[in-house]
C-alpha positions in Angstrom: 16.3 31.7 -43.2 12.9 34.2 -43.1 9.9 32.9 -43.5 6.8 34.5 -45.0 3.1 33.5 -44.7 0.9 33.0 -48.2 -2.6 33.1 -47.9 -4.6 32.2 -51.2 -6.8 35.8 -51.4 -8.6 35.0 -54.6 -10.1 32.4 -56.9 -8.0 30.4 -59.9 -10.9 30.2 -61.8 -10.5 31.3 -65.2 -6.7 31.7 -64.9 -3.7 29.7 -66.9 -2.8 26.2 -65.9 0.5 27.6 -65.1 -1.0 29.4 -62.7 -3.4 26.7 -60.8 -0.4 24.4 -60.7 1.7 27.1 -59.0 -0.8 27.7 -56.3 -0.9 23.2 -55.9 2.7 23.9 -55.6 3.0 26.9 -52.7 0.1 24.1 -50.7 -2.8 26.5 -51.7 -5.9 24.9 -52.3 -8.9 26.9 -50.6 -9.3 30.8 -50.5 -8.7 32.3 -47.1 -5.6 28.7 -46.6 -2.5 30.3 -45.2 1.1 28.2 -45.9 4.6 29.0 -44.4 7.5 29.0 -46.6 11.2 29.6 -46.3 11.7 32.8 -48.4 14.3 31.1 -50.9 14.5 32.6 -54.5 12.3 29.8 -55.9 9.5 30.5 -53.4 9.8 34.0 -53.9 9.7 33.5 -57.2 6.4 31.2 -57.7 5.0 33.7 -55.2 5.6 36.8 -57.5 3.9 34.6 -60.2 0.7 34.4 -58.8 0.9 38.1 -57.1 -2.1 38.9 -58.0 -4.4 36.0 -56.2 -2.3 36.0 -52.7 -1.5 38.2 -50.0 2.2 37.6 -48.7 3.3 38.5 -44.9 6.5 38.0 -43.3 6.5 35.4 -40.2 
């Protein structure tokens, strides 16, 4: 299985709920945090959610 590497880029400040439990949910806490995930379709997935407030490498 691949694995990719999520860093948390930006703040969750004054975004949805959905959102801020999405990032709990990838292990994303504090900005500049890096997690390593399998890249499964529900990863993937959660990842393309919150797009916008990550950065996303492969591993």
């Amino acid at each position: 299985m691949a694995k990719i590497k999520v860093t948390k880029q930006k703040s969750a400040i004054n975004r949805t709920q959905r959102q801020k439990r999405t990032l709990v949910a990838l292990g994303l806490k504090k900005i500049g945090q890096t997690v390593e995930h399998d890249a499964t379709p529900n990863i993937l997935g959660m990842v393309n959610k919150v797009k916008h407030l990550v950065s996303v490498e492969e591993a």
